[in-house]
Z-matrix of the N, CA and C atoms (Angstrom, degrees):
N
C 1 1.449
C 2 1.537 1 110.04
N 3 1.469 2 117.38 1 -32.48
C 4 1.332 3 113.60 2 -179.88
C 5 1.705 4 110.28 3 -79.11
N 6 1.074 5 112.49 4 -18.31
C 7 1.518 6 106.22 5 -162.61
C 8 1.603 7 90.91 6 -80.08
N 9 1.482 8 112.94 7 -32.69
C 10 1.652 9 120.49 8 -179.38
C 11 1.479 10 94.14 9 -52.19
N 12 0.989 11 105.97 10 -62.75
C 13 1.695 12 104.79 11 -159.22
C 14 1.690 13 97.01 12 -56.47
N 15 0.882 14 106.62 13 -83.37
C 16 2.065 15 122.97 14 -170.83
C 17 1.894 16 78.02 15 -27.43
N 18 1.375 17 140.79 16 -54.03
C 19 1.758 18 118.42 17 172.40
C 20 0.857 19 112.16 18 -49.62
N 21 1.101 20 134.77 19 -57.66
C 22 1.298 21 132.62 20 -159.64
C 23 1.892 22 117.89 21 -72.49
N 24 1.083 23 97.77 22 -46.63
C 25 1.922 24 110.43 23 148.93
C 26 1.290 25 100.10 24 -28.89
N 27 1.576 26 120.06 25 -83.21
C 28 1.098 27 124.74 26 172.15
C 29 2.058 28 132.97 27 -11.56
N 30 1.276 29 87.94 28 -69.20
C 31 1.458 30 102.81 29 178.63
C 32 1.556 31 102.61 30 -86.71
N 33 1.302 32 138.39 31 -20.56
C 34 1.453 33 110.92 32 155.83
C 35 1.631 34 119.47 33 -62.85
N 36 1.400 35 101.27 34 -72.86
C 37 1.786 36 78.07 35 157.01
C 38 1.493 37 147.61 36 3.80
N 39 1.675 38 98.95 37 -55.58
C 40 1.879 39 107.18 38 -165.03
C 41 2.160 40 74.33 39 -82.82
N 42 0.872 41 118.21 40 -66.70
C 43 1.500 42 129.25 41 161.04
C 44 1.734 43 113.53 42 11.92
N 45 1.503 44 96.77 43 -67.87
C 46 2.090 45 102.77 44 -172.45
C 47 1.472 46 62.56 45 -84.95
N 48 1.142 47 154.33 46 -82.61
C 49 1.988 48 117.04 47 -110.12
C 50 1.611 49 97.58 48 -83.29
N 51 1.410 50 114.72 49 -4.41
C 52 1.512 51 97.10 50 157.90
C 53 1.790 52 117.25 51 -96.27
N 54 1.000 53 107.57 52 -54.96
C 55 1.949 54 105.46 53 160.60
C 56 1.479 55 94.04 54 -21.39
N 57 1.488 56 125.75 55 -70.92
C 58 1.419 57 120.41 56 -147.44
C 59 1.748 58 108.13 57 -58.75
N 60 1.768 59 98.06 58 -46.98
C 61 1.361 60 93.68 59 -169.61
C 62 1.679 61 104.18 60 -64.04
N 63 1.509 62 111.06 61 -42.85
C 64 1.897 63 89.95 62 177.87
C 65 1.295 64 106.94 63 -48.64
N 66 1.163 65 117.33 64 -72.07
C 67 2.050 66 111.84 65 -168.97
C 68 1.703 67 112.69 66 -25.29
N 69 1.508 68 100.29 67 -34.32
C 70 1.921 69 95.65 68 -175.08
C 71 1.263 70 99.41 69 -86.62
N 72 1.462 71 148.16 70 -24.95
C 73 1.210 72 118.80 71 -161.53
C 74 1.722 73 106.76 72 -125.16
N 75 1.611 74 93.53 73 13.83
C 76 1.189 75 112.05 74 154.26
C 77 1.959 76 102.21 75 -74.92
N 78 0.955 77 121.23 76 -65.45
C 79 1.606 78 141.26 77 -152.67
C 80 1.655 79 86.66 78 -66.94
N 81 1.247 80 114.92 79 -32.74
C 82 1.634 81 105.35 80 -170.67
C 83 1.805 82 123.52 81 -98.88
N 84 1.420 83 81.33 82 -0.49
C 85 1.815 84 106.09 83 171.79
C 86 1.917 85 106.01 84 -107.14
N 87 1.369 86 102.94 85 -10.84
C 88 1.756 87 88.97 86 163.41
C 89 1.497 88 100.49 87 -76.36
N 90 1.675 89 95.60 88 155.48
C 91 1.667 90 111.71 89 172.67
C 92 1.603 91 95.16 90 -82.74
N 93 1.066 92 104.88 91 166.36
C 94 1.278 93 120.06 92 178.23
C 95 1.791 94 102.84 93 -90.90
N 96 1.303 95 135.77 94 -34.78
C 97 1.695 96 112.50 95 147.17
C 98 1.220 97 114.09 96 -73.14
N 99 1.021 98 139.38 97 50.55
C 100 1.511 99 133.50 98 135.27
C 101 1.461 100 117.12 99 -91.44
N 102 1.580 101 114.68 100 169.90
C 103 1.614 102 102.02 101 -152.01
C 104 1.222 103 106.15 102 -99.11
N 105 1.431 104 117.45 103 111.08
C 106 2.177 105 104.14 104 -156.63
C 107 1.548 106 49.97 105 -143.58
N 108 1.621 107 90.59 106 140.31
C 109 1.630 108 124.14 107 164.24
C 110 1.580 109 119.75 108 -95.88
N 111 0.967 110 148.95 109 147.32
C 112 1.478 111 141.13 110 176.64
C 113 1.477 112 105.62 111 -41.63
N 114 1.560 113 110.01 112 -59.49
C 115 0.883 114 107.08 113 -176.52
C 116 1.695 115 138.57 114 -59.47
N 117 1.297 116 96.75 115 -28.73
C 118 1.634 117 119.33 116 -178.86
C 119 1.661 118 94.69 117 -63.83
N 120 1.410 119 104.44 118 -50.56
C 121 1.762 120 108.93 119 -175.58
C 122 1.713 121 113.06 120 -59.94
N 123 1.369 122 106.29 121 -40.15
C 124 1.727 123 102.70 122 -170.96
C 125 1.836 124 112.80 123 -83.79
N 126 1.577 125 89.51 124 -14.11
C 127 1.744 126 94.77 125 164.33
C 128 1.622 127 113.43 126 -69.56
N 129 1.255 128 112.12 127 -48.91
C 130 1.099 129 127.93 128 -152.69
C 131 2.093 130 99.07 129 -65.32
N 132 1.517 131 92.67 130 -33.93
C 133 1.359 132 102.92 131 -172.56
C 134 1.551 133 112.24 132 -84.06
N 135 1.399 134 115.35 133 -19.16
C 136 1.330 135 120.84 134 -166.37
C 137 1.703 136 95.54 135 -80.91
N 138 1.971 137 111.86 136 -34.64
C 139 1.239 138 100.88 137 -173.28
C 140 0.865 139 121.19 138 -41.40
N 141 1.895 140 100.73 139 -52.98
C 142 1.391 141 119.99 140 -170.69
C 143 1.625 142 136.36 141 -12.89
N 144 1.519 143 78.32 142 -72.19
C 145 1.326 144 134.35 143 -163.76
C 146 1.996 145 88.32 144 -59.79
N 147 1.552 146 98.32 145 -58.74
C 148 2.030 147 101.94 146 178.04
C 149 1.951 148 105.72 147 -49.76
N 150 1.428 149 101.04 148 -40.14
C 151 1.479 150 93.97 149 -173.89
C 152 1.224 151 132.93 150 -85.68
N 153 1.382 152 91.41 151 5.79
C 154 2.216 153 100.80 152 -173.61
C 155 1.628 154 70.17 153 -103.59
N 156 1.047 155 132.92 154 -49.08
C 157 2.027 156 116.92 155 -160.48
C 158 1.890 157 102.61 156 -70.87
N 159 1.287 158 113.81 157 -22.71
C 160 1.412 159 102.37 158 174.94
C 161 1.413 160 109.51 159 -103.11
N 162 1.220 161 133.38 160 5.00
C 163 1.262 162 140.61 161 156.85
C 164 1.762 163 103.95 162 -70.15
N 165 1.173 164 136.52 163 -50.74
C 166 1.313 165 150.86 164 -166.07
C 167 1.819 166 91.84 165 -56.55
N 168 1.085 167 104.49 166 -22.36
C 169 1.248 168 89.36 167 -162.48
C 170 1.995 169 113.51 168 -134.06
N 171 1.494 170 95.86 169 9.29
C 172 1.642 171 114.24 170 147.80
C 173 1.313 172 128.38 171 -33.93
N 174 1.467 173 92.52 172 -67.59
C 175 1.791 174 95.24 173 -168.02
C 176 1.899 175 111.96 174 -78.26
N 177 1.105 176 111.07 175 -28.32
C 178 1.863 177 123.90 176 178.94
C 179 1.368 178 87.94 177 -54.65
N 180 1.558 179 118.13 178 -57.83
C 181 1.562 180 102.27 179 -140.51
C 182 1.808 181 96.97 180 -94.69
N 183 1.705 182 112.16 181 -3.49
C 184 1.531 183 104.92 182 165.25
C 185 1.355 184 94.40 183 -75.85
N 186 1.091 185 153.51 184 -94.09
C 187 1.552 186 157.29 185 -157.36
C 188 0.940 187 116.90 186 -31.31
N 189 1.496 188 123.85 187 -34.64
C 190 1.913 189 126.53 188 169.07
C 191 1.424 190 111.55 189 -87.32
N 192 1.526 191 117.60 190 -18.94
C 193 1.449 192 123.34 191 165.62
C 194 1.497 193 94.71 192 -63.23
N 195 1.289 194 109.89 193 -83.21
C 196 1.603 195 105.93 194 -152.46
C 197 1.534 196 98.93 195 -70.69
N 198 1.031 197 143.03 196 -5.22
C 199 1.890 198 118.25 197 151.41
C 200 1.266 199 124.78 198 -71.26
N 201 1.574 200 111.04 199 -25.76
C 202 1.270 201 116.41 200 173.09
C 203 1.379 202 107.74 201 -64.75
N 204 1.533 203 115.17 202 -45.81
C 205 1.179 204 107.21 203 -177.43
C 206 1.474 205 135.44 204 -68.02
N 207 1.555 206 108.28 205 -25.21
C 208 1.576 207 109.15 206 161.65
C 209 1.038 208 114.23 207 -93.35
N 210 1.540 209 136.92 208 7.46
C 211 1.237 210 111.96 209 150.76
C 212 1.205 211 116.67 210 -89.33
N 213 1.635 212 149.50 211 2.58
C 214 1.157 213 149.07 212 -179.08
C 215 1.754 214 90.69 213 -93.82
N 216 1.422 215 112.22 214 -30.65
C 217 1.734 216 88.56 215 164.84
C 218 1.286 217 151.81 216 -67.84
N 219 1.261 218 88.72 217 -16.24
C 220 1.497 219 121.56 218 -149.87
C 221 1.966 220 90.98 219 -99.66
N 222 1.667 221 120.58 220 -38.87
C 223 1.096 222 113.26 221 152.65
C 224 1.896 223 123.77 222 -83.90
N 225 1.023 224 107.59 223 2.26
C 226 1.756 225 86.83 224 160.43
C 227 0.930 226 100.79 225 -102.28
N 228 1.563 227 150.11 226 15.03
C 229 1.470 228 131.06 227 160.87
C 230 1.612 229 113.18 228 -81.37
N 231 1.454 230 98.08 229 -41.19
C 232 1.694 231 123.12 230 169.53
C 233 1.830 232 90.91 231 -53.92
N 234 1.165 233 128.49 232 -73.43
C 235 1.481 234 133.67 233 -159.34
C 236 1.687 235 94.54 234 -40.13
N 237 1.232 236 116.01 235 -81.77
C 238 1.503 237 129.97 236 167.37
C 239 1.908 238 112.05 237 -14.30
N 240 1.222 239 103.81 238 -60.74
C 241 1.283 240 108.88 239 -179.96
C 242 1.242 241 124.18 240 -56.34
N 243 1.710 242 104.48 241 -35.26
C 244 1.074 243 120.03 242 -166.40
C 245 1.734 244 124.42 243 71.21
N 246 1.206 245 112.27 244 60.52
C 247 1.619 246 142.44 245 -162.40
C 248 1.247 247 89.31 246 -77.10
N 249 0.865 248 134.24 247 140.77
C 250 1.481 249 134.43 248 141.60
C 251 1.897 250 124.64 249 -37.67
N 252 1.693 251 88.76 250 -44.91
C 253 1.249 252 96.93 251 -168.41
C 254 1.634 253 103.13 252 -99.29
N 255 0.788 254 115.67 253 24.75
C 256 1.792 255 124.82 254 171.68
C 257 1.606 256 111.73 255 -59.96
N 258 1.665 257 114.62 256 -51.84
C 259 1.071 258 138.03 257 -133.84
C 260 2.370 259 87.46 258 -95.88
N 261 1.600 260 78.70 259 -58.62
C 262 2.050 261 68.89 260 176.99
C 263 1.715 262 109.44 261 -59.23
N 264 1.363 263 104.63 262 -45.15
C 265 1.217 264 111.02 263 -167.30
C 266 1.821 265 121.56 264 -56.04
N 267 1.468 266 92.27 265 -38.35
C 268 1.713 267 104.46 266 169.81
C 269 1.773 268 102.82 267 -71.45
N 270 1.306 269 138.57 268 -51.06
C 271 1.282 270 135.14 269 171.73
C 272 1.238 271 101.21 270 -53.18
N 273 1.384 272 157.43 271 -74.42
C 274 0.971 273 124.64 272 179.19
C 275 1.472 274 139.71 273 -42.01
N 276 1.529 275 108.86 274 -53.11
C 277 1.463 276 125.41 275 156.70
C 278 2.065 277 111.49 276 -23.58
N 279 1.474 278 103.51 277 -50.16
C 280 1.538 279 102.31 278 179.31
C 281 1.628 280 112.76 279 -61.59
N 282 1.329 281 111.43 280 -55.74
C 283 1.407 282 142.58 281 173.34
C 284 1.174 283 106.13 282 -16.64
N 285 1.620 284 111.53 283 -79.54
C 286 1.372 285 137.16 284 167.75
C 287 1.571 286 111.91 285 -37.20
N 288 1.387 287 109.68 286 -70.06
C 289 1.500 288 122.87 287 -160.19
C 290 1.693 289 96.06 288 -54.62
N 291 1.567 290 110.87 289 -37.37
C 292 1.749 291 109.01 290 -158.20
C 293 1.854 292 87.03 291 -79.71
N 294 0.847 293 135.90 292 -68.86
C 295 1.451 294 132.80 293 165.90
C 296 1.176 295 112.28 294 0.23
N 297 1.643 296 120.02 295 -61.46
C 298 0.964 297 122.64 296 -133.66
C 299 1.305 298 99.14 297 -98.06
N 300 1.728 299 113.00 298 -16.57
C 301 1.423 300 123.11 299 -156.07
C 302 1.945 301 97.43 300 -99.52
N 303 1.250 302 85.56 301 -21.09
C 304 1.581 303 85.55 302 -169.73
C 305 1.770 304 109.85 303 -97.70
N 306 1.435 305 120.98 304 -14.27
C 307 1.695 306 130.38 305 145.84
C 308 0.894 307 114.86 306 -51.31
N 309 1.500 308 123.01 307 -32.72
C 310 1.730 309 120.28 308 -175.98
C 311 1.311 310 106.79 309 -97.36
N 312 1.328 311 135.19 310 -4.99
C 313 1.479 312 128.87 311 179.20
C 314 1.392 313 93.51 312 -92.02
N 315 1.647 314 128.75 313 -52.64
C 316 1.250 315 125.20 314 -174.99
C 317 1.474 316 118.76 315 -49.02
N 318 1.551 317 102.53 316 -59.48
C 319 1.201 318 106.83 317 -173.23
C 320 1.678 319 120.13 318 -61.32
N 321 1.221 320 116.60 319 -17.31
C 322 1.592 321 133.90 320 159.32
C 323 1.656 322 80.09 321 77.51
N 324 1.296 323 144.49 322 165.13
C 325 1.225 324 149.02 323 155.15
C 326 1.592 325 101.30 324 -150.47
N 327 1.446 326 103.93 325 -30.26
C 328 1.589 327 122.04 326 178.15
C 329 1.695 328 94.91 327 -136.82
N 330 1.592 329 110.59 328 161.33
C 331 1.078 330 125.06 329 -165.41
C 332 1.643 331 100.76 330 -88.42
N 333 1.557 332 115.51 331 102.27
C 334 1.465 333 105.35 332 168.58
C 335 1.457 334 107.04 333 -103.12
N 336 1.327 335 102.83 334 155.58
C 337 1.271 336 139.64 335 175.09
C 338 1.719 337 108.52 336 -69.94
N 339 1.456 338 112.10 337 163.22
C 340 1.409 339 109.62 338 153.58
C 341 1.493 340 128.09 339 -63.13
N 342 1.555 341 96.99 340 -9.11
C 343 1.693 342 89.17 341 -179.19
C 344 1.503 343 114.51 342 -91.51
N 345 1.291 344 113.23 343 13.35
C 346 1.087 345 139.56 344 172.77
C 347 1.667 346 132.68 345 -51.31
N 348 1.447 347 77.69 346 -35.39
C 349 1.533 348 113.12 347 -169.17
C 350 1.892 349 104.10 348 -66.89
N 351 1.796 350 93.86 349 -45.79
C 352 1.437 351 93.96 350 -158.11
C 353 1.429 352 105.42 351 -64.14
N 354 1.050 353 138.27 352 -25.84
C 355 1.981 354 156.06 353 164.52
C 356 2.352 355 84.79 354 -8.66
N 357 1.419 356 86.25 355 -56.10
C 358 2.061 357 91.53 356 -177.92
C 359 1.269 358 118.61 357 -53.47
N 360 1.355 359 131.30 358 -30.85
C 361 1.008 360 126.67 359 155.29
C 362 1.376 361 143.76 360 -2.05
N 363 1.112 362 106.61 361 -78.07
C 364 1.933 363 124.11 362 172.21
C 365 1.499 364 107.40 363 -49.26
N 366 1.837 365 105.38 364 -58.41
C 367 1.272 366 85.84 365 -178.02
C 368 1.648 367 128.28 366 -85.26
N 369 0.774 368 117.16 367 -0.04
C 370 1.886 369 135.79 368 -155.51
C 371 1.748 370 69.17 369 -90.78
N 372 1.743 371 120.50 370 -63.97
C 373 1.535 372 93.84 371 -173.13
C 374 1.213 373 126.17 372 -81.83
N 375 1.235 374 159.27 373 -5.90
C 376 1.744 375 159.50 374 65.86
C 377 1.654 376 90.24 375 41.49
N 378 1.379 377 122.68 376 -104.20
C 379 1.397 378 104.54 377 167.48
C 380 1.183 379 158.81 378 -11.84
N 381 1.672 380 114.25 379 -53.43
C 382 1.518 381 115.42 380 133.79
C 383 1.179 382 138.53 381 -41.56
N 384 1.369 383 112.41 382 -58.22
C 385 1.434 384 120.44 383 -176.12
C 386 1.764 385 112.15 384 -53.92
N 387 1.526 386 104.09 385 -53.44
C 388 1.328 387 104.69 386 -173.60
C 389 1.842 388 104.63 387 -66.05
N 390 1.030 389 130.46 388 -3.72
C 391 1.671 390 119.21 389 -179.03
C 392 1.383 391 105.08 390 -131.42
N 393 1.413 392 110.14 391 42.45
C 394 1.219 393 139.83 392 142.25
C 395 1.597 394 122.12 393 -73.24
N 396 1.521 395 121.85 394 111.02
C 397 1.279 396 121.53 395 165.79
C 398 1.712 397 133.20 396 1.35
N 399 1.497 398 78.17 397 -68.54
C 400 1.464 399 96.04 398 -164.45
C 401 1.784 400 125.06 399 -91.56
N 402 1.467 401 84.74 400 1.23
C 403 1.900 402 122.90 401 177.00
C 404 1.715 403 87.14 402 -104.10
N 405 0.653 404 158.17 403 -57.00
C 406 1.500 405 147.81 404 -169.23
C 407 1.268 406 99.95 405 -80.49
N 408 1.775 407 122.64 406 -25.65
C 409 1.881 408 88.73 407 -177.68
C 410 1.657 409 91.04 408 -86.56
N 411 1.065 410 135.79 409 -23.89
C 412 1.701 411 142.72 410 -167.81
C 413 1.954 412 83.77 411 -62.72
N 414 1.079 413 136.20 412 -68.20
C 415 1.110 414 117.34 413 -142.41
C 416 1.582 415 93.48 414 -114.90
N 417 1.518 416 128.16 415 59.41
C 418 1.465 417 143.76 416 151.14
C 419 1.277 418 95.45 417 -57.36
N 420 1.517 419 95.75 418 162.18
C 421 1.765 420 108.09 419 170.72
C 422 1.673 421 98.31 420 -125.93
N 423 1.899 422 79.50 421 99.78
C 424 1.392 423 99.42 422 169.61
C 425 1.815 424 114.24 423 -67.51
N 426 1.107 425 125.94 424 137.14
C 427 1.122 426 138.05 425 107.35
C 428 1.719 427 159.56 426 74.89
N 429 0.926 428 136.34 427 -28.54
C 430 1.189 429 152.20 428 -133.47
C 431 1.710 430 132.66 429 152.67
């Protein structure tokens, strides 16, 4: 499901830099007596301006999406198995992901909401779970 998404990231992306280029050569094929208001014009430019800064930051957050996302697969197959190394590997996996999730709320690239927040969830509980007692003696590294 994540690798879907981090595509689809992807192709919105290719998406604004074509939207964007129509909007500009739309704006540069109006005549200047046609009825464009100041305001209509400094919107039009401010979009712009929002979609080249969240474009900048398309392709980073597809590539850390979809690694994040096969590596969170790659430990629930380990989890299932019961890997030894499931348990560091998923704590890090949270580590990372909450980092990574909470740079992108700060840094705003798109306008999030407070519901924004809940995205932490999964891993904040992934985190718990794995530094749980009885989850650390389950996934010791036995031995032999």
């Amino acid at each position: 499901l994540g690798l879907l998404l981090a595509g689809m990231i992807f192709f919105g992306g290719y998406q604004i830099d074509r939207n964007l280029a129509a909007v500009e050569r739309s704006l540069e094929a109006a005549s200047d007596r046609e009825y464009r208001s100041t305001r209509a014009e400094r919107q039009a430019s401010r979009t712009g301006e929002e979609l080249r800064q969240a474009e900048a930051y398309i392709i980073p957050d597809g590539i850390v999406s979809a690694a994040l996302s096969a590596w969170l697969l790659v430990m629930g197959v380990a989890t299932v198995r019961m890997k030894w190394w499931a348990r560091p590997g998923s704590i890090v996996w949270s580590v990372v992901c909450i980092a990574f999730l909470i740079t992108a709320i700060v840094l705003r690239p798109v306008d999030f909401n407070i519901g924004s927040w809940l995205i932490l969830l999964y891993p904040l509980a992934m985190l718990t779970a794995f530094n749980q007692p009885a989850w650390r003696h389950a996934y010791r590294r036995v031995s032999g």
